[in-house]
PANUPA-612566 format. One record per residue: x, y, z of N, C-alpha, C, CB in turn; residue in one letter. Coordinates in steps of 0.05 Angstrom, whole numbers, padded with zeros to 5 digits, always signed. Each point is the difference from the previous one (the first is absolute). Glycine has a CB too. Layout:
residues N
XYZXYZXYZXYZA
...
end
This chain:
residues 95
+03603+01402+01340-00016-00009+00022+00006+00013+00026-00004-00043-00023X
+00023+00049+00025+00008+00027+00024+00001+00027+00002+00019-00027+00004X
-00031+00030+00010+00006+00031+00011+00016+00021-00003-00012-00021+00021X
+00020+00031-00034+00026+00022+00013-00008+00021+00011+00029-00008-00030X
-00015+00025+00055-00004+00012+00016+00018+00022+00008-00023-00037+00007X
+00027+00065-00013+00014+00015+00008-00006+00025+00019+00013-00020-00038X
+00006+00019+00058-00019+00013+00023+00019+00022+00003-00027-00040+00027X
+00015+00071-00020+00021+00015+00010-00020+00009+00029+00034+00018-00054X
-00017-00009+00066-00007+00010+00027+00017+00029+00008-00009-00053+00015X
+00000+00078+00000+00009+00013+00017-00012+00009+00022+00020+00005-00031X
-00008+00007+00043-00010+00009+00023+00000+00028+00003+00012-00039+00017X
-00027+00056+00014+00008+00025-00011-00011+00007+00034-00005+00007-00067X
+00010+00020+00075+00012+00000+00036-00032+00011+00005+00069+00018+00008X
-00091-00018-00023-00027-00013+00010-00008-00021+00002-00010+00027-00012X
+00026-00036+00026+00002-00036+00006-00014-00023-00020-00002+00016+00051X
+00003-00016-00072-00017-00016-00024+00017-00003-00013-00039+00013-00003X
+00040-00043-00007+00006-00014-00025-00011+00000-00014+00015-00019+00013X
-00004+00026-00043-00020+00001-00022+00013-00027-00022-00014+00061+00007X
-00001-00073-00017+00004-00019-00010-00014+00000-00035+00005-00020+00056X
+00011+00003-00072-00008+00012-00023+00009-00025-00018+00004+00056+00011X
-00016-00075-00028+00009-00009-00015-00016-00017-00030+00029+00005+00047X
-00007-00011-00058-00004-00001-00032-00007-00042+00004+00047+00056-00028X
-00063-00062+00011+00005-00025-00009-00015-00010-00037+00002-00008+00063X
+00011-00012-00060-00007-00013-00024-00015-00030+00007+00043+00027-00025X
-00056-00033+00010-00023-00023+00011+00013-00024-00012-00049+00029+00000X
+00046-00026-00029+00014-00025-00004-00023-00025+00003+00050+00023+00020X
-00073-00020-00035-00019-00027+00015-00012-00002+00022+00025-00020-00018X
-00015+00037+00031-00004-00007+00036-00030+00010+00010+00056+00012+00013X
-00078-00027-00004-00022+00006+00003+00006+00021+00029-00026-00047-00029X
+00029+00066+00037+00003+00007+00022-00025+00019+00000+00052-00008+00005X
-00058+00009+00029-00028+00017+00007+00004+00015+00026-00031-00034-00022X
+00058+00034+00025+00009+00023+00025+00045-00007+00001-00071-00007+00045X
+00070+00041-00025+00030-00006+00005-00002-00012+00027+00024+00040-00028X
-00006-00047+00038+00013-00001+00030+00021+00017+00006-00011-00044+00002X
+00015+00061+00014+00020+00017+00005+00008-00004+00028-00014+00031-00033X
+00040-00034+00033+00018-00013+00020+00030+00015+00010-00024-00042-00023X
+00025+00047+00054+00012+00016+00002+00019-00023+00018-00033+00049-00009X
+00054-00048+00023+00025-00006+00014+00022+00018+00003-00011-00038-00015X
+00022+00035+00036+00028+00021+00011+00025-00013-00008-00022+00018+00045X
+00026-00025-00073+00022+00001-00005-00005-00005-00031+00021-00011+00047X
-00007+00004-00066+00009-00017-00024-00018-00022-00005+00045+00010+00008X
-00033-00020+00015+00000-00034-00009-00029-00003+00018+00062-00023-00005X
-00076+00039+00021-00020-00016+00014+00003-00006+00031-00005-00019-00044X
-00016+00007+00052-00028-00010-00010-00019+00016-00008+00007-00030+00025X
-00022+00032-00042-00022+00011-00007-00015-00001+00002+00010+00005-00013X
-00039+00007+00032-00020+00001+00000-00028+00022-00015+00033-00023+00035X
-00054+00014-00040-00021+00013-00021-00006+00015+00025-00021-00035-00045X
+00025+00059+00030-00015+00022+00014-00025+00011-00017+00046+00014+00023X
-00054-00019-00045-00024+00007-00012-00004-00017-00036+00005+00054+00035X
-00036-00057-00032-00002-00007-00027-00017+00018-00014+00007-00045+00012X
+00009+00048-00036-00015+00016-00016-00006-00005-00027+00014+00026+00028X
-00034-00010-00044-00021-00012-00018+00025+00005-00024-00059+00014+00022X
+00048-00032-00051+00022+00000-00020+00007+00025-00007-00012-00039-00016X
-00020+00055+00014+00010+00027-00013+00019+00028+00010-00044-00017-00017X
+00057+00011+00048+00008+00009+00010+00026-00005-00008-00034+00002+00027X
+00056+00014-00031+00024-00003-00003+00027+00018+00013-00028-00016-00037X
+00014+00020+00059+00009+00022+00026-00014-00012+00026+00001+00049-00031X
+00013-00045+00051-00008-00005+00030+00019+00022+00024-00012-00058-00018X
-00013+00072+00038+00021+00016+00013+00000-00019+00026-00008+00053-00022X
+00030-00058+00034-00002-00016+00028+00011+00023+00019+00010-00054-00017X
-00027+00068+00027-00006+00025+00029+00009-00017+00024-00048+00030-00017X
+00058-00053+00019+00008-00013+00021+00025+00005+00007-00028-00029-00011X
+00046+00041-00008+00024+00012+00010+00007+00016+00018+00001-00007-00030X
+00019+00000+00056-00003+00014+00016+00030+00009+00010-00047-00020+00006X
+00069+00007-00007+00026-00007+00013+00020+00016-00019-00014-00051+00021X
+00019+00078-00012+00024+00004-00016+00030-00024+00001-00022+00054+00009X
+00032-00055-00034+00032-00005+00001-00011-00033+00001+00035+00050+00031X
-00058-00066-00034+00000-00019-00006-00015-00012-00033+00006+00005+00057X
+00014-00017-00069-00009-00006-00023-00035-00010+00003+00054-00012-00013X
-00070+00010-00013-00021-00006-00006+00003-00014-00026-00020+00033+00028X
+00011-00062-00030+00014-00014-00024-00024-00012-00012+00049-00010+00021X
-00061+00007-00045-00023-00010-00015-00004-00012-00016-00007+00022+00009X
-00006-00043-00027-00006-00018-00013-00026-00004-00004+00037-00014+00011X
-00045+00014-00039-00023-00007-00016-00015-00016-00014+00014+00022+00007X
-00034-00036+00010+00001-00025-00016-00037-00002-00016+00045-00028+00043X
-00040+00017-00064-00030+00008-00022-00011-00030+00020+00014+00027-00073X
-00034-00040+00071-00020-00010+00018-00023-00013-00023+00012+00039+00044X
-00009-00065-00048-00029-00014-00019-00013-00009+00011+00013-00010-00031X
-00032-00004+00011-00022-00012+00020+00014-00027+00009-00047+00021-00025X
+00038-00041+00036-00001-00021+00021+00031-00001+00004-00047-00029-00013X
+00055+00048+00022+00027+00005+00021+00028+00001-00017-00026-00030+00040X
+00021+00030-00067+00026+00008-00018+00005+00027+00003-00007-00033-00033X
+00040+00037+00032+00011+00025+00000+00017+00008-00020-00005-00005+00041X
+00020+00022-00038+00015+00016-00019+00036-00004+00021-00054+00044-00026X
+00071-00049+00020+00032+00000+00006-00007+00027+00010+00034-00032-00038X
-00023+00039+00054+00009+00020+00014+00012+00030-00008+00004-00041+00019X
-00020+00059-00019+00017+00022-00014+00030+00003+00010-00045+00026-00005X
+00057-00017-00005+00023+00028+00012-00008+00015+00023+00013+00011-00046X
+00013-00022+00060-00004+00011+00038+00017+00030-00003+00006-00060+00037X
-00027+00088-00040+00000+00018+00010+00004+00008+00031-00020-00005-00038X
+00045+00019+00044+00001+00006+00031+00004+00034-00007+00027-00054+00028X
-00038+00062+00004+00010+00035-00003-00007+00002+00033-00017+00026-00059X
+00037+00002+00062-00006+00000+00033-00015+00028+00005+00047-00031+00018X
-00051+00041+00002-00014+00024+00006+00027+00028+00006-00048-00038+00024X
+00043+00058-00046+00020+00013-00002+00002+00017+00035-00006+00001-00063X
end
C-alpha cells in the first residue's frame, strides 16, 4: 500500500540540479510527484514543483549559491490528499 521512493540528485557548475528517481507503487493510486527541496538533511522542506507520473527526472535551474548544500525529497501525490512516505533526502552542493 506504500510507495517506495528512490531519489538521486547532482549538481553541476551550470547552476542546475538534476534530479532523478526510481519508485515502486505497491497499490498506490498516485497521479503526480511533489519535489521538495531544503538546505540541509533534516529540513524543512518545501515543494518547489509538481510533476506528472510519467516523469521520473526534474531539473531545478533555481540553483544559485556556490558551497551551499541543496537537499531533496520526493513525494508520489494521490487523489483526495493521500501521499507516499517520503523518498530518500538527496543533498549535493555546487562544485
Amino acid at each position: 500500500m506504500i510507495a517506495r521512493l528512490v531519489l538521486l540528485a547532482w549538481l553541476s557548475a551550470s547552476h542546475s540540479a538534476t534530479l532523478t528517481w526510481q519508485w515502486s507503487a505497491n497499490n498506490v493510486k498516485a497521479t503526480a510527484f511533489s519535489v521538495q527541496r531544503g538546505d540541509n538533511m533534516a529540513g524543512p522542506f518545501h515543494q518547489i514543483a509538481t510533476v506528472p507520473l510519467t516523469s521520473l527526472t526534474y531539473v531545478d535551474k533555481a540553483v544559485k549559491v556556490r558551497a551551499k548544500p541543496y537537499c531533496y525529497q520526493v513525494i508520489a501525490l494521490a487523489k483526495k490528499g493521500a501521499s507516499s512516505p517520503p523518498s530518500n533526502v538527496a543533498c549535493a552542493v555546487i562544485p
